[in-house]
C-alpha positions as CSV (number, residue, x, y, z in Angstrom):
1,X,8.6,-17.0,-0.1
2,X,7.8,-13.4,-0.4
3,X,9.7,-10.1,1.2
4,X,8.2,-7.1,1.6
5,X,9.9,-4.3,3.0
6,X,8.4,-1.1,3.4
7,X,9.8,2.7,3.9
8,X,9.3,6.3,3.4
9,X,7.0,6.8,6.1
10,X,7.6,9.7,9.0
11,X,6.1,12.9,10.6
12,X,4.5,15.5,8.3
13,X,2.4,18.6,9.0
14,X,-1.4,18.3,7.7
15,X,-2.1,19.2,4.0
16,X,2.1,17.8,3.1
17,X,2.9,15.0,1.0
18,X,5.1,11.5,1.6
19,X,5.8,8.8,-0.5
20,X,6.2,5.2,0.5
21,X,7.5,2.6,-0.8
22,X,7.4,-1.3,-1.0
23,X,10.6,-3.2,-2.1
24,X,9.0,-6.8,-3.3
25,X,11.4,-9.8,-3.3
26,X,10.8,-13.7,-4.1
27,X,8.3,-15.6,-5.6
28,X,5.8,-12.7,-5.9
29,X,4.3,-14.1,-9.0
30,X,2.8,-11.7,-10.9
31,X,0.1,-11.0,-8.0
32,X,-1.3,-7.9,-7.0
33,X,0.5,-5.7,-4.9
34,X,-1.6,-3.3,-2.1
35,X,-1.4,-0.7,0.8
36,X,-3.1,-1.0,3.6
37,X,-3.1,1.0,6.9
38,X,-3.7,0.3,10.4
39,X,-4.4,3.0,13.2
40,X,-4.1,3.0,16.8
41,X,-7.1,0.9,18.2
42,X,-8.3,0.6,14.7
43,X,-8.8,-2.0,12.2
44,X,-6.7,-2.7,9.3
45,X,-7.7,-0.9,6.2
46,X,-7.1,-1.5,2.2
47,X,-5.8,1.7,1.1
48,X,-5.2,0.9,-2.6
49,X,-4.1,-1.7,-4.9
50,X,-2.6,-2.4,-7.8
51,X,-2.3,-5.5,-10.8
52,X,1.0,-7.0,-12.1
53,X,0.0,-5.1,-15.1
54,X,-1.3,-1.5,-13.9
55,X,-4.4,-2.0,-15.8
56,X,-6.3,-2.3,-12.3
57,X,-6.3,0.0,-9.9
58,X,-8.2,0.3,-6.3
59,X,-8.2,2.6,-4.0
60,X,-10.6,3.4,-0.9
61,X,-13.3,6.2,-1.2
62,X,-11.3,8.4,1.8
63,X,-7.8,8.4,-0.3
64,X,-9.3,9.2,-4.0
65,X,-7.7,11.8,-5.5
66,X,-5.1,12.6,-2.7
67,X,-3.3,9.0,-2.9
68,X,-1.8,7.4,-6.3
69,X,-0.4,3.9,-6.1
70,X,2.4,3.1,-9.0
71,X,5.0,0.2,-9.5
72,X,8.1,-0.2,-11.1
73,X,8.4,-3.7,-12.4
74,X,11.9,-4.9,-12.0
75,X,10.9,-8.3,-12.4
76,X,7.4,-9.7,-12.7
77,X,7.9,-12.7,-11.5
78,X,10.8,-12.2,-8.8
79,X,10.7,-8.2,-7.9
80,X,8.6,-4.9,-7.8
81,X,8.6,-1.9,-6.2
82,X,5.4,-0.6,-5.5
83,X,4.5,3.1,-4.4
84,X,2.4,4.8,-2.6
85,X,2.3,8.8,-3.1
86,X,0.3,10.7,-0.6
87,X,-0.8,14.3,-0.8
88,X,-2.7,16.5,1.3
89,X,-2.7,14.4,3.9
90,X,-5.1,14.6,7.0
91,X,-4.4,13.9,10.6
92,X,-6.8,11.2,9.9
93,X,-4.3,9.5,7.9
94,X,-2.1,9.2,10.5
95,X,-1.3,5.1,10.9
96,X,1.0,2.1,10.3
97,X,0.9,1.5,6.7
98,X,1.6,-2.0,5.2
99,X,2.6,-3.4,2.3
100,X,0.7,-6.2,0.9
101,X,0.9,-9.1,-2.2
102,X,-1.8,-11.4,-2.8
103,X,-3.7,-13.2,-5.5
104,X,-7.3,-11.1,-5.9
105,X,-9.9,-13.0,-8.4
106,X,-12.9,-10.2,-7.7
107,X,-13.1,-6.4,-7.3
108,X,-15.5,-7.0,-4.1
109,X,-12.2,-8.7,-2.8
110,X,-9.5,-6.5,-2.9
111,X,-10.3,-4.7,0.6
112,X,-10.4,-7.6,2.8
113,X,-7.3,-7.8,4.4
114,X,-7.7,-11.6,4.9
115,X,-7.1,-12.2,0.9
116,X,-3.6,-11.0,1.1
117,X,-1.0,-13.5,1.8
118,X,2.1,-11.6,2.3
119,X,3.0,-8.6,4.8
120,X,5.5,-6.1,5.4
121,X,6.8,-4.8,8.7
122,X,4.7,-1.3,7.9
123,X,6.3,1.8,7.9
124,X,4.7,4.7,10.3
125,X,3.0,8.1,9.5
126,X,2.1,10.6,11.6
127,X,0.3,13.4,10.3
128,X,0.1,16.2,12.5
129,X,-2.5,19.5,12.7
């Protein structure tokens, strides 16, 4: 069984930064590890993503170059923590974001919310004008 938990998220003024973060415990198997949001009335979205080995790296058109994911490997078969810096953030990326671990085989796959087998509790931000 996997544990996620997430935290670093609360209220910050547009054009601020926050960094999250996403404490992985259990049989995480060397899988990928990703962010995804959620907004109010909204569908969930992949935000980025990341491989066991950092050599892959997704993120969504609307967080490129603002968001960087990163991952400190305490164990790769039993722990990670996996980061999520944002910067100059947008009221539009106000929402609950979640952490996620899941096995990926393609790059058309990594955004589909259904491919990920594990979930967090999410941890909220609010970005305000």
């Amino acid at each position: 069984q996997v544990f996620l938990a997430e935290s670093g998220g609360g209220s910050v003024q547009a054009g601020g930064s926050l960094r999250l973060s996403c404490r992985a415990s259990g049989r995480i198997n060397a899988r990928m590890m990703a962010w995804f949001r959620q907004a109010s009335g909204k569908a969930r979205e992949a935000v980025a993503a990341i491989s066991p080995s950092g050599r892959t790296i997704y993120y969504a058109d609307s967080v490129k170059g603002r968001f960087t994911i990163s991952q400190d490997h305490v164990n790769a078969e039993t722990g990670n923590t996996v980061y999520l810096q944002m910067s100059d953030l947008k009221t539009e990326d106000s929402a609950m974001y979640y952490c996620a671990n899941g096995y990926i085989r393609l790059d058309s796959e990594w955004d589909s919310s259904e491919n990920w087998d594990d979930w967090g509790q999410g941890t909220r931000v609010t970005v305000s004008s």
